[in-house]
Residue, then its C-alpha position, 0 to 999 in steps of 0.5 A: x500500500x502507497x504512504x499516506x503521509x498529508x492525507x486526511x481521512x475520516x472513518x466512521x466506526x472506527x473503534x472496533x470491528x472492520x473500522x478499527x483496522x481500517x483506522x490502524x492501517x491508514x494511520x501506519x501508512x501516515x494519513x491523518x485519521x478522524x473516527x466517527x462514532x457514538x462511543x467515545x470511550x470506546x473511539x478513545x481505547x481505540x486510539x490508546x491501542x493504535x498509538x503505542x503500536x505506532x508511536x507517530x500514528x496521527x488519529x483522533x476521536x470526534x462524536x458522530x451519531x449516524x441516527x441523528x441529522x443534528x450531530x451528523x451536521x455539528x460533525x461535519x461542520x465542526x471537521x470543515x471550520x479546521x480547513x484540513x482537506x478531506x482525501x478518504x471518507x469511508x462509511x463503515x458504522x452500521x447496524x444489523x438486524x435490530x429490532x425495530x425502531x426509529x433514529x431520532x428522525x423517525x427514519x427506520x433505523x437500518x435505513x437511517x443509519x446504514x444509508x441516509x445518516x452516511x448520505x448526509x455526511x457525503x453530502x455535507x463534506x462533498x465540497x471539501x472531498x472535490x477540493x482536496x482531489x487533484x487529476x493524479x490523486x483523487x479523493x475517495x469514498x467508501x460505502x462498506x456494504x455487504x453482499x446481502x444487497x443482492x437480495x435487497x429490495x428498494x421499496x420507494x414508497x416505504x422506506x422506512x417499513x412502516x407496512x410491513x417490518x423484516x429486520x432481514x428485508x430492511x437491513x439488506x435494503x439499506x446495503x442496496x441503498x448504499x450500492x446505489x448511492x455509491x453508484x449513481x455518486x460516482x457517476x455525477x462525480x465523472x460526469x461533472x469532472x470532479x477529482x472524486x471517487x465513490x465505490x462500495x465494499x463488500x468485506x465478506x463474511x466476518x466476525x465483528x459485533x453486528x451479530x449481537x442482535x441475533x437470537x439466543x441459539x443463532x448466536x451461538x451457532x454463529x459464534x462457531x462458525x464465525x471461528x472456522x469460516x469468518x474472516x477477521x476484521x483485519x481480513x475484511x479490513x483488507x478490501x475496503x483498504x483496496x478500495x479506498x486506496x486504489x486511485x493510488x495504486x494504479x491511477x484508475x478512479x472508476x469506483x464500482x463495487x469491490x469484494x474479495x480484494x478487486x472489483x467485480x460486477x454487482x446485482x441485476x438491481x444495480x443495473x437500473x438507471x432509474x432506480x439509483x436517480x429515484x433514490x437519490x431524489x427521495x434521499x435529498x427530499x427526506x433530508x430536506x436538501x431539495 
């Protein structure tokens, strides 16, 4: 992987799982990296860890609940009044298969959370991405998505499940979403000849925290088999690195979608050139951004 050293990069749930190597292996590469997340003492030990194995390691810890818009907002103003540049931006945090209920904007929460809580930081730090890109080193985003996607479906007249709740069907639904905004982004970024950008990653089948909402026997049955067949958070790490990094690595900024370390093709849903401007559209108007 090429040094890092004058770059920014903000990761959000960066304290543990697939966040935190992320974070661990762009500070070793020299970048600059700010996590995002809800758990500050959590965000704190991370950074505690990081830095007695990498005494020069540059990481900080800024508060940023994703099921609110009003600290998504006081987040991203807070990084923009610093008039550091923005090079990667990786949207890590999720939830998984939670029970329902609602962000602090009423949003179902997969979707709040997964999809539109990570919208609105792209969206609030766009401006600082397309000034901090150059023709030879353009900035990148990373939506960390997941192969359920492909069995995700976009309800556009019900978003947020209130006719009929799956915690399977809304969780998939917001991985599809992220595929599609990550998408229809880069596309307006070629388009528009912006020096940005956008790709999302699919880590695989890895062993983090997500599964802690499954029920009493799956979990177990999970936790077994998580030890011989899941990939360590380092492992799942290691695509996402791939991505966020390739413009690096070989001056090709076409994004896509990544799984298994390299790009591969997506979904027949993704395909659909209407669907991913619907949703973006509906997004804006949710956000109040329209």
């Amino acid at each position: 992987m090429p040094r890092q050293h004058g770059k920014v990069a903000i990761v959000t749930g960066g304290g543990r799982g697939i966040g935190y190597e992320v974070v661990r292996h762009l500070a070793r590469l020299g970048a600059h990296v700010i996590i995002g997340g809800r758990d500050e003492q959590e965000g704190l030990a991370a950074i505690k860890r990081i830095c007695e194995e990498y005494k020069e390691a540059k990481v900080e810890f800024e508060k940023l609940d994703l099921a609110s818009l009003q600290s998504i907002q006081q987040f991203a103003e807070s990084f923009k009044k610093r008039n550091l540049p923005l090079n990667i931006l990786v949207n890590n945090a999720g939830v998984m298969l939670v029970p329902e209920g609602r962000t602090k904007d009423r949003f179902e929460q997969h979707f709040g959370v997964n999809y539109l809580g990570h919208f609105l930081l792209t969206w609030l730090l766009l401006d600082t991405l397309k000034d901090s890109g150059k023709s030879d080193h353009v900035s990148c985003v990373v939506n960390v998505s997941s192969s359920a996607h492909s069995i995700g479906t976009i309800r556009l007249n019900d978003l947020n499940g209130c006719q009929h709740y799956s915690a399977h069907a809304a969780y998939c639904q917001s991985k599809l979403g992220q595929v599609l905004f990550s998408s229809h982004l880069h596309q307006q970024m070629q388009r528009e000849g912006f020096p940005v950008v956008s790709c999302a990653v699919d880590p695989g089948m890895v062993d983090t925290a997500l599964y802690q909402h499954l029920c009493a026997p799956l979990r177990m049955a999970q936790s077994l088999i998580a030890r011989l067949l899941f990939r360590t958070p380092e492992e799942g790490a290691a695509t996402v690195l791939s991505a966020a990094l390739s413009p690096a690595l070989d001056g090709d900024p076409a994004g896509g979608y990544w799984a298994n370390g390299r790009r591969e093709m997506t979904t027949p849903p993704t395909f659909d050139p209407q669907l991913p401007l619907s949703l973006w559209e509906i997004s804006l108007q949710l956000l109040g951004l329209q």
